[in-house]
C-alpha positions as CSV (number, residue, x, y, z in Angstrom):
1,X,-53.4,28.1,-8.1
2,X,-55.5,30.9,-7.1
3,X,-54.4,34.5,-5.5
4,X,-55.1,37.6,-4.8
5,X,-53.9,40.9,-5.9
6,X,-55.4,44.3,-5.3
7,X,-58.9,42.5,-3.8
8,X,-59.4,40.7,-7.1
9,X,-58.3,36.8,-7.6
10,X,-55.4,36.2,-9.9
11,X,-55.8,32.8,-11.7
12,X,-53.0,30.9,-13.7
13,X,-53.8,29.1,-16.8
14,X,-51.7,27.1,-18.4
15,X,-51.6,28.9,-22.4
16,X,-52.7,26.4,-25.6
17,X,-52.3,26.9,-29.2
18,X,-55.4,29.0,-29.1
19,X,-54.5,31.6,-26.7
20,X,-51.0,32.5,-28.9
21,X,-52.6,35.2,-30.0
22,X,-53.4,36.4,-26.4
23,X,-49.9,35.8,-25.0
24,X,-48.3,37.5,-28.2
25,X,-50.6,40.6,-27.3
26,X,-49.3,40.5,-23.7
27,X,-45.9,40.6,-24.4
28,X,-46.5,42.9,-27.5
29,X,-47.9,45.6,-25.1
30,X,-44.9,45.2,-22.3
31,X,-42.5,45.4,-25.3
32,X,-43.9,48.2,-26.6
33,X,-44.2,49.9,-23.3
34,X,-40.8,48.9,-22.6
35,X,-39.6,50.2,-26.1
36,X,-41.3,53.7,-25.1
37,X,-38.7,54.0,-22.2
38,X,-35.7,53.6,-24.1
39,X,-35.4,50.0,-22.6
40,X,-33.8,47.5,-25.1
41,X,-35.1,44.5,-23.5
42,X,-37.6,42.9,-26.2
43,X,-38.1,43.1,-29.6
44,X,-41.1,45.9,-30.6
45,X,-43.1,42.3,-31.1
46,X,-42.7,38.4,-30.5
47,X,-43.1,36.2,-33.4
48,X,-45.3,33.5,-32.9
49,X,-42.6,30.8,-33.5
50,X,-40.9,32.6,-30.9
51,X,-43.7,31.1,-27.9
52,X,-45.5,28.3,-29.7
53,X,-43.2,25.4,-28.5
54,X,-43.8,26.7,-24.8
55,X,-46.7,26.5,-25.8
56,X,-47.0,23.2,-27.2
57,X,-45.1,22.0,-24.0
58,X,-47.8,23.4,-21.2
59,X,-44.9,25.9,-20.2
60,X,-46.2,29.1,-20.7
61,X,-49.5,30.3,-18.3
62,X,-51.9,33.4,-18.7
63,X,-52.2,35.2,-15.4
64,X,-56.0,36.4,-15.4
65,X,-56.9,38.7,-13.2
66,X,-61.0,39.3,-12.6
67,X,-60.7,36.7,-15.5
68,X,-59.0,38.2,-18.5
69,X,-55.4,37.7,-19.2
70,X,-53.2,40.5,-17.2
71,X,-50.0,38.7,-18.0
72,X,-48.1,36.0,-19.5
73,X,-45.0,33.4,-18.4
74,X,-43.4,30.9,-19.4
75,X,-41.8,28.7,-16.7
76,X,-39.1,25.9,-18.2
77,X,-37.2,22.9,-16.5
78,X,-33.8,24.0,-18.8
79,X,-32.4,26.6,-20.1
80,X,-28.4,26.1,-21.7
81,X,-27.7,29.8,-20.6
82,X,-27.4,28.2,-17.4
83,X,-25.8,25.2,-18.8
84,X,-22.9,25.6,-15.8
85,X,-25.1,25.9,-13.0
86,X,-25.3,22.0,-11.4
87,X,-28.7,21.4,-9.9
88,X,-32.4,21.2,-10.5
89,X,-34.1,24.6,-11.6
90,X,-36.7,26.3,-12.9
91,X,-36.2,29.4,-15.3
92,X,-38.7,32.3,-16.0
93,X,-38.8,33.6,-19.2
94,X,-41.2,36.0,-21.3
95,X,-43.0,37.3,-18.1
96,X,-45.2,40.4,-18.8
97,X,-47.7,42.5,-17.8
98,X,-50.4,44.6,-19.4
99,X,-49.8,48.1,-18.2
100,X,-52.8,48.5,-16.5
101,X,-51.7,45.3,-14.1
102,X,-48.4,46.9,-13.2
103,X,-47.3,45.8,-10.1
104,X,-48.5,42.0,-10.8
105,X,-44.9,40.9,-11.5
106,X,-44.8,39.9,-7.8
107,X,-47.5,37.5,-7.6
108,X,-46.1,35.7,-10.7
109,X,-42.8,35.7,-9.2
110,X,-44.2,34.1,-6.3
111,X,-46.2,31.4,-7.9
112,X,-42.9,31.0,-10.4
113,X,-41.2,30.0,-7.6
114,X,-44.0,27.6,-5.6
115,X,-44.5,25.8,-8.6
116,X,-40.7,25.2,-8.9
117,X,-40.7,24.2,-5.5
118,X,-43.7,21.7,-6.1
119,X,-41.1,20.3,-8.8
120,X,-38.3,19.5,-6.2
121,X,-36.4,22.5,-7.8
122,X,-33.8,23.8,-5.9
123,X,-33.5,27.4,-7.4
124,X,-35.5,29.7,-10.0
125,X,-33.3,31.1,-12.7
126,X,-34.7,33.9,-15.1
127,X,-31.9,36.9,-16.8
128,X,-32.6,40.1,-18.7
129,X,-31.0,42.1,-20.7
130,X,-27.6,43.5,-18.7
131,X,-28.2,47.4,-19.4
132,X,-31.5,47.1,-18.3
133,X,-30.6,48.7,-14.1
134,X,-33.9,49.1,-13.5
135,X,-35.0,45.8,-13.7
136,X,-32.2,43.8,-12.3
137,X,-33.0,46.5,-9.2
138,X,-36.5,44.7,-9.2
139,X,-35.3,41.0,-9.2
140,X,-33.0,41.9,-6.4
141,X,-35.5,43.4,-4.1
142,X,-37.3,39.9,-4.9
143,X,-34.3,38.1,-3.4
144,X,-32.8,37.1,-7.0
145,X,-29.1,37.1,-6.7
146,X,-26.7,38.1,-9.4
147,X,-25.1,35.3,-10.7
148,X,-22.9,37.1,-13.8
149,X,-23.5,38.4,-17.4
150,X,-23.7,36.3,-20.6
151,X,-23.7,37.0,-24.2
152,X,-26.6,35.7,-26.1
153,X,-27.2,35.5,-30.0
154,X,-30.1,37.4,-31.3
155,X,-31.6,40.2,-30.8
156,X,-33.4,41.0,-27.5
157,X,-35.4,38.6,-26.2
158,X,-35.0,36.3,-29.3
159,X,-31.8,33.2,-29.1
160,X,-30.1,32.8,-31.7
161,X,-26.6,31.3,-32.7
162,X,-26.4,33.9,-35.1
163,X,-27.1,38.1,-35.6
164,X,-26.3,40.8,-32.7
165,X,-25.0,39.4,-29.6
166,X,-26.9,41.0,-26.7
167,X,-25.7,40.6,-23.0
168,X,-28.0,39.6,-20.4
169,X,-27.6,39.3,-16.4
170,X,-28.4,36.0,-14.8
171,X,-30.3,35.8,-11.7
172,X,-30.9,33.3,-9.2
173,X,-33.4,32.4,-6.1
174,X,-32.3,29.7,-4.2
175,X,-35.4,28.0,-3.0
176,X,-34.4,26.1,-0.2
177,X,-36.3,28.3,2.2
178,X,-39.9,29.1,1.9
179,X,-40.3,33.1,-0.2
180,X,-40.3,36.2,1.8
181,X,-43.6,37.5,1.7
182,X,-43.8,40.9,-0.6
């Protein structure tokens, strides 16, 4: 799928063992950036066995923009945080964006949530850390609603069934209805 953001065609491509290094960079850079603003979200970097099954499984995408990778997501069919919610889904994790694509988020929420629609999903699940306010402000001005916290094992962005527990906020679209356009 092709789209457009700021006059210049966004392009998703599905991530292979050979772009690792590029996705790791992406998320590298957001977690960094997030780091710098006293945000606990991620880890300062992603280990590599952290994204390569995603990989392996043709869930994780590049987002190019004028064709060179402005952001990274991975976009599963399960996710046992959510393991009480009845219902096909689709959940969003490890979506990032270089710094100088700020404000691409949007466009990858809205192909995230036409490609879960192509899948006969019903709703498009993704959580973050439960401290961070800023963005769980952004999800719901996207129409993600709150659907409670949930301890997870780990440290951010990593899970784990042992080491810290971090709580995270889970969010839901319900996709039943064609997206509000942003």
């Amino acid at each position: 799928m092709a789209a457009k953001w700021r006059g210049d065609t966004v392009r998703f491509r599905r991530a292979t063992a050979d772009s690792t290094a590029t996705v790791l960079d992406v998320l590298d850079e957001a977690a960094q950036w997030l780091a710098a603003q006293g945000v606990s979200q991620w880890p300062p970097r992603f280990e590599a066995a952290w994204v390569e099954g995603a990989i392996s499984r043709g869930e994780t995408w590049l987002v190019e923009v004028a064709g060179e990778a402005a952001g990274t997501v991975t976009l599963d069919r399960s996710d046992p945080l959510w393991a009480d919610s009845p219902g096909p889904a689709a959940y969003v994790h490890r979506m990032a964006v270089r710094r100088r694509a700020a404000g691409l988020g949007a466009v990858i929420l809205a192909w995230a949530a036409d490609t879960a629609r192509t899948q006969a999903a019903d709703a498009l699940r993704l959580d973050c850390v439960a401290s961070n306010t800023r963005l769980r402000a952004y999800y719901e001005s996207h129409a993600f609603m709150h659907r409670g916290d949930a301890p997870v094992g780990g440290a951010p962005g990593q899970r784990t069934d042992h080491g810290p527990v971090t709580w995270v906020s889970r969010y839901e679209l319900p996709l039943n209805a064609p997206a509000a356009a942003n």
